[in-house]
LUMVEX-89314 format. One record per residue (C-alpha): x negated, y, z negated. Coordinates in pm, whole numbers, padded with zeros to 5 digits, always signed. Layout:
<nufis>
XYZ...
</nufis>
This chain:
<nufis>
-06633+10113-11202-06645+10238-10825-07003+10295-10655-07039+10628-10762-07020+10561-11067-07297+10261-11077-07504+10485-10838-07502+10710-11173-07545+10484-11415-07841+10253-11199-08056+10485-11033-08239+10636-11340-08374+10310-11449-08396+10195-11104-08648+10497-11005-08883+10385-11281-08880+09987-11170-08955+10119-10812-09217+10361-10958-09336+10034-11138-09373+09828-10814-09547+10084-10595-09804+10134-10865-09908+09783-10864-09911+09838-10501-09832+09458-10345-09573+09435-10114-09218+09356-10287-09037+09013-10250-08689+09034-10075-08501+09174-10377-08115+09330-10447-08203+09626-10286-08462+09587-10043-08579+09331-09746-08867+09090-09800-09238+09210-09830-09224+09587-09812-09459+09845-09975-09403+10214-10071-09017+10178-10137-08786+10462-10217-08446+10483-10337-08326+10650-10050-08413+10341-09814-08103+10198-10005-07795+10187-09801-07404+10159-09906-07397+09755-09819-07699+09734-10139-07487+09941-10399-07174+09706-10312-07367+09395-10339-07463+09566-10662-07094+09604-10801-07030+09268-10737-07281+09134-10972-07190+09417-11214-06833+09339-11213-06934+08957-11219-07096+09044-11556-06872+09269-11735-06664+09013-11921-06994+08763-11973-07183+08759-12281-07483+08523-12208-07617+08479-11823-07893+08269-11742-08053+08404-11409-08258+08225-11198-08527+08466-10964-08597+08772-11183-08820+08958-10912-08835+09353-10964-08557+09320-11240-08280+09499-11051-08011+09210-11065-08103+09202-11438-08087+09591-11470-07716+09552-11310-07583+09247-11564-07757+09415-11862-07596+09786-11745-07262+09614-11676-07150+09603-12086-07309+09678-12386-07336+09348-12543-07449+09117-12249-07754+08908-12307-07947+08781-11984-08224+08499-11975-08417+08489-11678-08674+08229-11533-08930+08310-11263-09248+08195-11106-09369+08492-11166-09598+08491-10841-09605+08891-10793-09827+09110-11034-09541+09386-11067-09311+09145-11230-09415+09167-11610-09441+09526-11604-09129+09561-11466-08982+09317-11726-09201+09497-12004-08996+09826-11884-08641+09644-11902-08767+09492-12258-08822+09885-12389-08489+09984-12302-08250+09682-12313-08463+09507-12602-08394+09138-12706-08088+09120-12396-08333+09068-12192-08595+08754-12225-08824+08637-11934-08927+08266-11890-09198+08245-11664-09213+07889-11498-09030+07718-11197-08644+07675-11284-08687+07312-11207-08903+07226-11536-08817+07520-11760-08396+07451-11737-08400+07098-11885-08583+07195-12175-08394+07512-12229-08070+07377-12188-08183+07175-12529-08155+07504-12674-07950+07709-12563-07625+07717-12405-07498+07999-12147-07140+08108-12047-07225+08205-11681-07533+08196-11438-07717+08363-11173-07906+08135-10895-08130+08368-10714-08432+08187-10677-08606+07918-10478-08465+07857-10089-08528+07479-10136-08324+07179-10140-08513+07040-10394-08527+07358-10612-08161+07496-10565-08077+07142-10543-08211+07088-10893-08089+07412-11031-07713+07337-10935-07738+06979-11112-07913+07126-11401-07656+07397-11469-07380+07230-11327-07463+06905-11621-07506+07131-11880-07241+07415-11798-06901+07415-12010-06567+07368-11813-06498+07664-11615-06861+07840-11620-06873+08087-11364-07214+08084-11113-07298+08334-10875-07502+08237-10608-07699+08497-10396-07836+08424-10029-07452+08238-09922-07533+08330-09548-07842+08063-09614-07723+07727-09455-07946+07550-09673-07737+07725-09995-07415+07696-09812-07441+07298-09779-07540+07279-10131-07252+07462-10276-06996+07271-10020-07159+06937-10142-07061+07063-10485-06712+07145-10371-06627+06848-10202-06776+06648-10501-06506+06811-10704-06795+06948-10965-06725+07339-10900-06435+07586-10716-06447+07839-10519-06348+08167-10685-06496+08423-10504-06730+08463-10190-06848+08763-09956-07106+08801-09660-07386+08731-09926-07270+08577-10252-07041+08356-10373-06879+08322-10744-06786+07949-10814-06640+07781-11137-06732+07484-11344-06492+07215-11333-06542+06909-11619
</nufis>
C-alpha cells in the first residue's frame, strides 16, 4: 500500500465524515487530518505529511485483528485501522465531548458494522472494567494529554496486554507523552519498535 493507493481507498468515506462534522457545525478537535478547533474543513486542506501519518497507522493495523483505541474523535484513525484489512475489529473509548462524534460513529457503524464499537466514557474508568471482558492484541492511545489520564491508560493496557502487544502512541513530539513512554522503557515494561516525528509503535514485554 503506497499513498496513492490509501488516498483511493480513504477519501470516499472520509468526504462523508467531513460532510458529517460541518453539518453539526462545531469546530473540530485536533484530529488525524486536521489542527485543533477548526470549522468548515475540506479534504483539500489535507497535505502529504496527513496521508503519511495515515499509512503508518494503516500499515500498523494490517496484520492486527482486535485494536482497542483510545480518542475516537471524527472517526478517521478508526476509518484507517478498519480500511487497513478486512477482518480487523476496533473498540474505541471517548468522552464523547463534541456533538459530531455519534453521527460520525453511526456512519462508520453502517458501513464497517459490528468492527467498529464505541464506548463513550473517560479511558480511565471504562478500561478496567473492559479489560474484564475482553482482551485486545494491539492498541491505539490517542486520547487525553494528561499525566494522570495517559498515565493511567499505559498501566491499564500495559497490566492487561499479552507479551509482545504492540501500542501506538500518537502526539510523541508531546513531552508530557514522551516521558511517559521513556518511564516505560527504562522500567523494562515495553520496547521501542518503531517511532517518527509524531508516533511511536512500542511492544509489550512480560
Amino acid at each position: 500500500m503506497n499513498r496513492l493507493e490509501l488516498i483511493s481507498k480513504l477519501n470516499p468515506h472520509l468526504l462523508k465524515l467531513i460532510d458529517i462534522v460541518n453539518d453539526v457545525g462545531v469546530p473540530m478537535e485536533g484530529s488525524l487530518f486536521f489542527d485543533d478547533q477548526v470549522r468548515d474543513i475540506n479534504i483539500d486542506q489535507i497535505d502529504v505529511y496527513k496521508y503519511e501519518k495515515a499509512l503508518s497507522l494503516y500499515r500498523f493495523s494490517q496484520d492486527k485483528s482486535n485494536i482497542l483505541e483510545i480518542g475516537f474523535n471524527s472517526g478517521f484513525s478508526a476509518l484507517v485501522f478498519l480500511l487497513s484489512n478486512d477482518t480487523v475489529k476496533v473498540t474505541s473509548v471517548d468522552v464523547c465531548s463534541y456533538p459530531y462524534i455519534p453521527p460520525c460513529y453511526e456512519y462508520l457503524r453502517s458501513v464497517f458494522g459490528d468492527r467498529i464499537k464505541l464506548l463513550p466514557g473517560s479511558s480511565v474508568d471504562v478500561l478496567p472494567d473492559l479489560f474484564k471482558e475482553q482482551t485486545f492484541d494491539s492498541y491505539f492511545i490517542d486520547g487525553g494529554h494528561s499525566d494522570e489520564v495517559t498515565g493511567a491508560d499505559f498501566n491499564n493496557i500495559i497490566d492487561n496486554a499479552t507479551d509482545k502487544s504492540e501500542i501506538l502512541v500518537d502526539d510523541y513530539n508531546f513531552p508530557l507523552i514522551e516521558r511517559i513512554v521513556l518511564r516505560h522503557v527504562l522500567n523494562d515494561q515495553i520496547e521501542i519498535l518503531t517511532e517518527n516525528k509524531e508516533n511511536i509503535t512500542v511492544r509489550v514485554k512480560k
